[in-house]
Backbone bond lengths (Angstrom), bond angles and torsions (degrees), N, CA, C in turn:
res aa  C-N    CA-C-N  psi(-1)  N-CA   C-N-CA  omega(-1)  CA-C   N-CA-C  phi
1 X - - - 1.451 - - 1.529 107.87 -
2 X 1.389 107.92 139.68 1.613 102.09 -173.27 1.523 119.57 -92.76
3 X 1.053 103.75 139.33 2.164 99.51 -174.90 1.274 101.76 -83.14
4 X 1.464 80.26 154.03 1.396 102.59 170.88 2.033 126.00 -46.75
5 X 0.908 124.16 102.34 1.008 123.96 -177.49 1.800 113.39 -51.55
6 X 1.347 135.08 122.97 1.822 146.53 -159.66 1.821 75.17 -96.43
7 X 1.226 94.41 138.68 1.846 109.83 162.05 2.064 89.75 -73.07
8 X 1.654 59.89 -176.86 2.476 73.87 -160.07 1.642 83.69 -79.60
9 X 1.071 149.39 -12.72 1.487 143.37 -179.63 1.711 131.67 -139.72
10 X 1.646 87.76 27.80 1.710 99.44 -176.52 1.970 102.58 -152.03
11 X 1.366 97.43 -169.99 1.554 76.44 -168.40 2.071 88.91 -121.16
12 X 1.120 97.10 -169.46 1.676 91.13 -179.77 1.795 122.83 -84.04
13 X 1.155 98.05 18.88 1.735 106.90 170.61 1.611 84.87 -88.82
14 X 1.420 106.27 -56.39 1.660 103.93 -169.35 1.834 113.02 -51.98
15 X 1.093 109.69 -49.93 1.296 117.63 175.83 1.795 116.92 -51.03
16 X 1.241 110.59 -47.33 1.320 113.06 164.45 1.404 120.07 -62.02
17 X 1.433 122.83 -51.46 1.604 121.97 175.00 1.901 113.16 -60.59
18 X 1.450 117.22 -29.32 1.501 114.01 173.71 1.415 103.57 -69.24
19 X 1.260 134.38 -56.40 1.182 148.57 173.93 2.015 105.24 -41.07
20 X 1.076 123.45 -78.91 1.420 131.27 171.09 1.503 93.69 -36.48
21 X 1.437 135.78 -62.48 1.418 127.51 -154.73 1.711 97.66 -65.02
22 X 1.279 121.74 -50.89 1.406 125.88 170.42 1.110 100.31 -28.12
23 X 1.726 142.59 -77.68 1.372 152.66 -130.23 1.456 85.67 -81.62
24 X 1.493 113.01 -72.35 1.480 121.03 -168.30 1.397 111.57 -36.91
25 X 1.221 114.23 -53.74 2.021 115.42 -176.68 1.707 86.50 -61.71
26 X 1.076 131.88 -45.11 1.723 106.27 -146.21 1.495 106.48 -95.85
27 X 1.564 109.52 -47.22 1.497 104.60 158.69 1.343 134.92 -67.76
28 X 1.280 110.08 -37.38 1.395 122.69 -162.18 1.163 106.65 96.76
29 X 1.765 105.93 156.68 1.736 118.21 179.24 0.971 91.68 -27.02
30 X 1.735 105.39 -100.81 1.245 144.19 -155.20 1.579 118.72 -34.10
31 X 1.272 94.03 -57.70 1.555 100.20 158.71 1.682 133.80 -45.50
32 X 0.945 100.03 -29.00 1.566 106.97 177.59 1.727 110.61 -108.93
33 X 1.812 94.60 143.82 1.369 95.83 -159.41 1.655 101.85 -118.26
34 X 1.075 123.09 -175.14 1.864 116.28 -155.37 1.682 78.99 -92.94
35 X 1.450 134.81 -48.55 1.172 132.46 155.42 1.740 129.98 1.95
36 X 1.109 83.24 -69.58 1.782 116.50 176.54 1.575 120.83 -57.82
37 X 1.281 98.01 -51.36 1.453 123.02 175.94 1.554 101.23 -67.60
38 X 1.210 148.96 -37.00 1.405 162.60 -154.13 1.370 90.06 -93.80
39 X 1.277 121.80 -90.27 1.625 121.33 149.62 1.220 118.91 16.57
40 X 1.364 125.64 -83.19 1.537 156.60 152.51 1.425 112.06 -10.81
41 X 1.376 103.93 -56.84 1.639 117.80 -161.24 1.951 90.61 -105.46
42 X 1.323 136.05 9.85 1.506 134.99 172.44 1.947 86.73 45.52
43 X 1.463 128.57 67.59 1.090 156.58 132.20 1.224 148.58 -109.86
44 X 1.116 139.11 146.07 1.821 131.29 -163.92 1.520 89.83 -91.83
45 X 1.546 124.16 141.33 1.234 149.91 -140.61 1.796 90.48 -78.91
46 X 1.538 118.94 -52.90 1.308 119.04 173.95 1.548 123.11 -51.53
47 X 1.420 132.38 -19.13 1.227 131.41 162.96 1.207 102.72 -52.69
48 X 1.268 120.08 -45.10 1.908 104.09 -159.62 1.537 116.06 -48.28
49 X 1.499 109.36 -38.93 1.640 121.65 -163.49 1.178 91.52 -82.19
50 X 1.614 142.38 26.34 1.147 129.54 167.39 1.912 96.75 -82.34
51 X 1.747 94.68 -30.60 1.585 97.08 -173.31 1.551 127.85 -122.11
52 X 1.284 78.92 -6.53 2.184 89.15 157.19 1.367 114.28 -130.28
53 X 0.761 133.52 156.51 1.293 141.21 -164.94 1.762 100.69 -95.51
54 X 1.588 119.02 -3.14 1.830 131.90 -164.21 1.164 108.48 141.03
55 X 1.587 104.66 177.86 1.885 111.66 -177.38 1.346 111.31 -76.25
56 X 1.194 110.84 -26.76 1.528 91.20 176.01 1.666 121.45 -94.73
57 X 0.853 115.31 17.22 1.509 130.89 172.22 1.792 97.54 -107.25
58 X 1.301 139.04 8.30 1.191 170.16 134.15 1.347 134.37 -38.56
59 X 1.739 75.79 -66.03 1.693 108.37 -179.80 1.309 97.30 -84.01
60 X 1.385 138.90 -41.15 1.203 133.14 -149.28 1.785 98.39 -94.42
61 X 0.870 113.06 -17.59 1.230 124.51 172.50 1.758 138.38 -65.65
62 X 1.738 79.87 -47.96 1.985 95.17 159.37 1.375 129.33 -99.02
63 X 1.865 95.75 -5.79 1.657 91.87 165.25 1.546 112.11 -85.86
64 X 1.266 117.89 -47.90 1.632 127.35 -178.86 1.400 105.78 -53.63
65 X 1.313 125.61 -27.66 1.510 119.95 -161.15 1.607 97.69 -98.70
66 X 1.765 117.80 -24.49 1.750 115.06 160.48 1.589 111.56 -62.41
67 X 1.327 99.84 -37.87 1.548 95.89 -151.51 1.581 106.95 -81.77
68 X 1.687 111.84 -11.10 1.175 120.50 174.12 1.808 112.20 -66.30
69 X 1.871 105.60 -46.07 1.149 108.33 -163.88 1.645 99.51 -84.13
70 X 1.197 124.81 -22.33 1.529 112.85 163.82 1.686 111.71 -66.81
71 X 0.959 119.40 -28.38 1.756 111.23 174.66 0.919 112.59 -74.91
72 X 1.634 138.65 -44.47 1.454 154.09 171.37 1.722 89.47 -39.06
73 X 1.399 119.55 -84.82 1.308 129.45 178.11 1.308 124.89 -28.23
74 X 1.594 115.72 -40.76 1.813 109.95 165.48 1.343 110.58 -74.30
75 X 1.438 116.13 -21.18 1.796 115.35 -172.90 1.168 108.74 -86.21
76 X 1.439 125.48 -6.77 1.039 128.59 -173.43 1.602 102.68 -104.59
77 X 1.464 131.78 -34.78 1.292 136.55 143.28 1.205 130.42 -40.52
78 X 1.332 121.66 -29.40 1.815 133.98 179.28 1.095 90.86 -72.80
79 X 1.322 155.52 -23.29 1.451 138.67 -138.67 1.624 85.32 -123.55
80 X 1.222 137.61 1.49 1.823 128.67 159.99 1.655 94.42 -76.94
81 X 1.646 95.02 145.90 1.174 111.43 165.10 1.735 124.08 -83.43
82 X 1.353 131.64 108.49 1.293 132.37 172.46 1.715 106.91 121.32
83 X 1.340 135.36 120.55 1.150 110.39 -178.19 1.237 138.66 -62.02
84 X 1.662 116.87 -28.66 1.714 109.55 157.44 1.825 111.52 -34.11
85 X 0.969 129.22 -39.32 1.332 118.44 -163.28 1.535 96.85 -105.91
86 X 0.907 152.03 43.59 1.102 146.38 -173.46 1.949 90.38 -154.90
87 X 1.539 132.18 -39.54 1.228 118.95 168.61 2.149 98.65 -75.81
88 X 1.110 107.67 -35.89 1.222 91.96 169.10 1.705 142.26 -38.44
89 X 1.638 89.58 -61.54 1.895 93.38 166.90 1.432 114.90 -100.45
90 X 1.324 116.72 38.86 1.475 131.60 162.70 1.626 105.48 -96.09
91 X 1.609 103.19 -38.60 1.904 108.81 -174.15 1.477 91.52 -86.94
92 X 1.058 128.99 -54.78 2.038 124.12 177.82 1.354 102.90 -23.75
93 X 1.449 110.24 -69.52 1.189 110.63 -157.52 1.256 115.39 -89.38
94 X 1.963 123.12 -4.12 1.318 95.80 161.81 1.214 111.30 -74.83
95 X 1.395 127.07 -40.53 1.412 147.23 -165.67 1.909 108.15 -47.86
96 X 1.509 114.60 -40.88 1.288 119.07 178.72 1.380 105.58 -68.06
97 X 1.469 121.53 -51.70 1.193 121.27 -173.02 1.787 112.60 -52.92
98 X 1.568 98.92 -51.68 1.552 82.04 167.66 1.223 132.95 -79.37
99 X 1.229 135.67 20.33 1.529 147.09 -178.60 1.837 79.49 -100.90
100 X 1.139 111.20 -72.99 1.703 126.55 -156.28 2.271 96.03 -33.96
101 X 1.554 82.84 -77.82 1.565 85.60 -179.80 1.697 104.01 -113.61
102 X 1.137 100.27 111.81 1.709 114.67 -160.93 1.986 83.43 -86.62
103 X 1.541 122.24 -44.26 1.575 108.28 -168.95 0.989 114.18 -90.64
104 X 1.448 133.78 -16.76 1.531 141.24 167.36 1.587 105.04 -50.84
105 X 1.334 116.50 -64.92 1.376 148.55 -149.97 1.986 74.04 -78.41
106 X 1.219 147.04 -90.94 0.914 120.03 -165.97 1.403 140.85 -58.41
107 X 1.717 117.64 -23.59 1.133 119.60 155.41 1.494 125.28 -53.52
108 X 1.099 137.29 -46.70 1.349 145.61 116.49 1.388 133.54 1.39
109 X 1.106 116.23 -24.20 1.916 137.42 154.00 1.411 121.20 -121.85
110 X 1.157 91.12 11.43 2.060 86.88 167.95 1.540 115.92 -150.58
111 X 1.584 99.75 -11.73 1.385 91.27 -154.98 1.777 87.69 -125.98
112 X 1.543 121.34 15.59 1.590 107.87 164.53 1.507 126.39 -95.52
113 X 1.577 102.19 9.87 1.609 115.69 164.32 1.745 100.09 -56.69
114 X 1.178 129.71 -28.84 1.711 139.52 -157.46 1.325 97.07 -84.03
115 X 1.559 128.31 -12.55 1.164 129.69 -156.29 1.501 98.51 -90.33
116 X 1.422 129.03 144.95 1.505 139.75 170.29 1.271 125.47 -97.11
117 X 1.232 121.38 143.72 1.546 111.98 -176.20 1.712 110.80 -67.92
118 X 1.279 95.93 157.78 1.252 145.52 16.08 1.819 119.44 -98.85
119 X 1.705 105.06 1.69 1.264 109.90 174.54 1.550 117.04 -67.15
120 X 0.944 117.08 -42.86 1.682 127.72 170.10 1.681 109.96 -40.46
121 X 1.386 119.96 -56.36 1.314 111.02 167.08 1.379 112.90 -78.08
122 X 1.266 146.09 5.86 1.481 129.97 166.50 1.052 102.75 -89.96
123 X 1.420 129.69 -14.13 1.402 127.49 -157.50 1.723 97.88 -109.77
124 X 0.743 125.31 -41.04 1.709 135.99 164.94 1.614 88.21 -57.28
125 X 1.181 117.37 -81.04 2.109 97.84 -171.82 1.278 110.79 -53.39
126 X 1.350 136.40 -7.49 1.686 108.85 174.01 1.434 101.53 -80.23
127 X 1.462 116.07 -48.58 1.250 116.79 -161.95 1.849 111.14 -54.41
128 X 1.115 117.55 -35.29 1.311 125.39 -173.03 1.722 103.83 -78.27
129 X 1.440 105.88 -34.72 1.436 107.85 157.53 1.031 121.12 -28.64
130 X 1.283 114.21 -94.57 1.604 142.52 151.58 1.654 94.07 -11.50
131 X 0.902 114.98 -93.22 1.406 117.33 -159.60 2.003 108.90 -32.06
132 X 1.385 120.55 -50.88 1.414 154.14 162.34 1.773 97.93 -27.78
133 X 1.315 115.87 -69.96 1.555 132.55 175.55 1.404 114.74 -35.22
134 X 1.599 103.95 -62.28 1.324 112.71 175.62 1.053 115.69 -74.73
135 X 1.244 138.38 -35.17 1.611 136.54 -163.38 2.209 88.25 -72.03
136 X 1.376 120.33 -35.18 1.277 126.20 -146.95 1.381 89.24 -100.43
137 X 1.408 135.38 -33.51 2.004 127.07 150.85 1.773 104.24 -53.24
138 X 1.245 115.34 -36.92 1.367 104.72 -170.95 1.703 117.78 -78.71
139 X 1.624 99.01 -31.50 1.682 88.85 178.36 1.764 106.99 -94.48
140 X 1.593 130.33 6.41 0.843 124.19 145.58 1.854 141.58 -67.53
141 X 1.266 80.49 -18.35 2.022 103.85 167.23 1.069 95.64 -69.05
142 X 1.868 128.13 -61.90 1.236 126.15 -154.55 1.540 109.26 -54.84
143 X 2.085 107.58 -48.14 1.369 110.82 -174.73 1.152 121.12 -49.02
144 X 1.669 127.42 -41.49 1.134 136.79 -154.58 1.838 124.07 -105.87
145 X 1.733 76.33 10.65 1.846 96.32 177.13 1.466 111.11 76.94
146 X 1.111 129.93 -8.05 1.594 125.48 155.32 1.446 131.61 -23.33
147 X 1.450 92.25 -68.97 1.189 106.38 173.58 1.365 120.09 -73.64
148 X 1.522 101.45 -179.59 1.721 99.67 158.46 1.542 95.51 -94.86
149 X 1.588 109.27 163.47 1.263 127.62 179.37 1.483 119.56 -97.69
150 X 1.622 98.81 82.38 1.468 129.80 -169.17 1.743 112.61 -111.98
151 X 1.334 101.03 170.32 2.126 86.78 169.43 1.271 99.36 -85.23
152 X 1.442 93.66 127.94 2.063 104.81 161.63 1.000 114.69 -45.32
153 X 1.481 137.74 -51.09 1.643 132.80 -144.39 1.764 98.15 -75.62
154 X 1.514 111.99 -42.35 1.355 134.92 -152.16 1.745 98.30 -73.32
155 X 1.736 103.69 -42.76 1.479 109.21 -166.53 2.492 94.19 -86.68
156 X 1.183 90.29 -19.82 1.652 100.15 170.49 2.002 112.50 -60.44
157 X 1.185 92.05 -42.30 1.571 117.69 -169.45 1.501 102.49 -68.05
158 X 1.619 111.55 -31.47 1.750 86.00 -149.42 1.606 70.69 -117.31
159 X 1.672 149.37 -5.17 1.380 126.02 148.29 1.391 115.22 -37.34
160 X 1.596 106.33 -61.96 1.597 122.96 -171.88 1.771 101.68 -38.20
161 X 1.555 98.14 -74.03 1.160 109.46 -165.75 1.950 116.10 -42.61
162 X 1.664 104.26 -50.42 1.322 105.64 -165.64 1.510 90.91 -77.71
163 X 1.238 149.92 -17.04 1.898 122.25 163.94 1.413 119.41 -79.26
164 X 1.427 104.30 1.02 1.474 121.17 -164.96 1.845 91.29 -94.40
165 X 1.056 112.91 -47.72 1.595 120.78 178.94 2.165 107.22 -45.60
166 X 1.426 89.20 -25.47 1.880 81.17 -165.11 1.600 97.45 -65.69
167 X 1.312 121.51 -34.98 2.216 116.66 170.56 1.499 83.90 -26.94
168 X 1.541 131.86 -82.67 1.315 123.11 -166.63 1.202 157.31 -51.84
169 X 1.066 107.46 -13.69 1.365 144.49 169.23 1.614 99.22 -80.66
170 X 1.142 106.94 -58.37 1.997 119.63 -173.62 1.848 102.40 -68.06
171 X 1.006 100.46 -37.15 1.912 85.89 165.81 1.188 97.35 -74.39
172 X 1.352 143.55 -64.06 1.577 123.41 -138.08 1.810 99.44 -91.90
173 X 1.720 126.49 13.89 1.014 136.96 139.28 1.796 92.19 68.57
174 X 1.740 111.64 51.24 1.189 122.84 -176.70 1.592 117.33 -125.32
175 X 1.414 100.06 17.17 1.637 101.74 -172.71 1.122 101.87 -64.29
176 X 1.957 113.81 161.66 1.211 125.47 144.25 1.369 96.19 -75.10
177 X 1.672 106.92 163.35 1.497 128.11 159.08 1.483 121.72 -29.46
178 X 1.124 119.25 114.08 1.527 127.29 -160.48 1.772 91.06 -35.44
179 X 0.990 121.40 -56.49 1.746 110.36 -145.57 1.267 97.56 -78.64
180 X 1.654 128.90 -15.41 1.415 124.50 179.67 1.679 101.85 -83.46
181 X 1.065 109.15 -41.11 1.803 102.13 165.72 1.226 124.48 -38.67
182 X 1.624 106.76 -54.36 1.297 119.23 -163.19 1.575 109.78 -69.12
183 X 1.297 116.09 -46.34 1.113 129.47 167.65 1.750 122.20 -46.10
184 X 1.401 106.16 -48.79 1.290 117.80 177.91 1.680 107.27 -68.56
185 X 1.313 130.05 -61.65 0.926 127.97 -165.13 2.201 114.27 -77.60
186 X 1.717 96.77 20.48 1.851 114.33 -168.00 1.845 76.64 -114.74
187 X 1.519 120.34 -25.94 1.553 93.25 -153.24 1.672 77.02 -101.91
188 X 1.220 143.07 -22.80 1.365 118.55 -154.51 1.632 95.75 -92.73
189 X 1.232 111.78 -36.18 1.624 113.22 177.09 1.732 119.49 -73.73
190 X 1.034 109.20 -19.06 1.365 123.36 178.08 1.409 104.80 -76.64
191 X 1.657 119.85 -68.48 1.153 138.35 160.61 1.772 106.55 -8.42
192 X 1.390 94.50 -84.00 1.126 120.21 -165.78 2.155 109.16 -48.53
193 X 1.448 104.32 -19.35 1.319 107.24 -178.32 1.635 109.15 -96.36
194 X 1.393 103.08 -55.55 1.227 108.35 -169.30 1.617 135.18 -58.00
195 X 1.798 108.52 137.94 1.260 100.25 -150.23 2.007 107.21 -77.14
């Protein structure tokens, strides 16, 4: 029986979860079967449970492991001095992450409704976490005159939303060059904050 082939810089759990995130964005969870995924990886379907225990130990796997590196990424943003620079490498690094793993990062926003408790509610409180962090860098700009003196939640909403827009852009396979994106979408949101 043939093994799982390890990417040149990860091991074969990783190789299986890039592979699953592929299936998951294009089929969907549900739609895709541990079968399929085996298929996928030119493996017999019983190898997999050598390294998940099932699909939703799968699922729980590429959402917790996004939602980790998006929290890592705001904690790693809290630590700039001034909030312009601190919403700055908050959008870098969400923005890389979704360039980095474009199907993780979307399975991870569409596809952790599939998730069961009690992971479903840990995974619903990080995200609102997260969400909480930023909204609380953003009305600290406002306090400290950074910003313009706008509603936080609203100017929170349309960060989320406009790095949330690149999934769309990445299906219809219309990006500019990652760093001209990144750049573009630092001056219009930045722009748009700064006092």
């Amino acid at each position: 029986m043939p093994r799982i082939p390890a990417p040149q810089n990860g091991t074969r759990q990783q190789a299986i979860l890039k592979q699953a995130s592929v299936l998951f964005r294009n089929r969907g969870y549900k739609a895709t079967s541990m079968r399929e995924l085996a298929a996928a990886l030119h493996i017999q379907a019983p190898s997999l449970y050598n390294h998940f225990k099932n699909k939703e130990a799968l699922l729980q796997a590429i959402c917790f492991s996004i939602a980790g590196k998006f929290t890592e990424g705001i904690r790693h943003a809290e630590k700039e001095n001034g909030s312009l620079l601190i919403i700055e490498s908050f959008i870098q690094n969400h923005i890389r992450l979704m360039l980095q793993e474009p199907d993780a990062v979307y399975v991870a926003n569409h596809e952790w409704k599939n998730l069961k408790e009690p992971a479903l509610s840990l995974f619903i409180k990080q995200r609102r976490n997260y969400e909480k962090r930023l909204l609380k860098i953003i009305e600290s700009g406002i306090q400290k005159k950074e910003f313009k003196n706008t509603h936080a939640q609203a100017c929170t909403l349309a960060i989320l939303s406009s790095v949330r827009m690149l999934e769309l852009g990445q299906v219809q396979n219309k990006l500019a060059p990652k760093k001209d994106l990144e750049q573009t979408l630092l001056t219009i949101l930045l722009h748009g904050l700064k006092n």
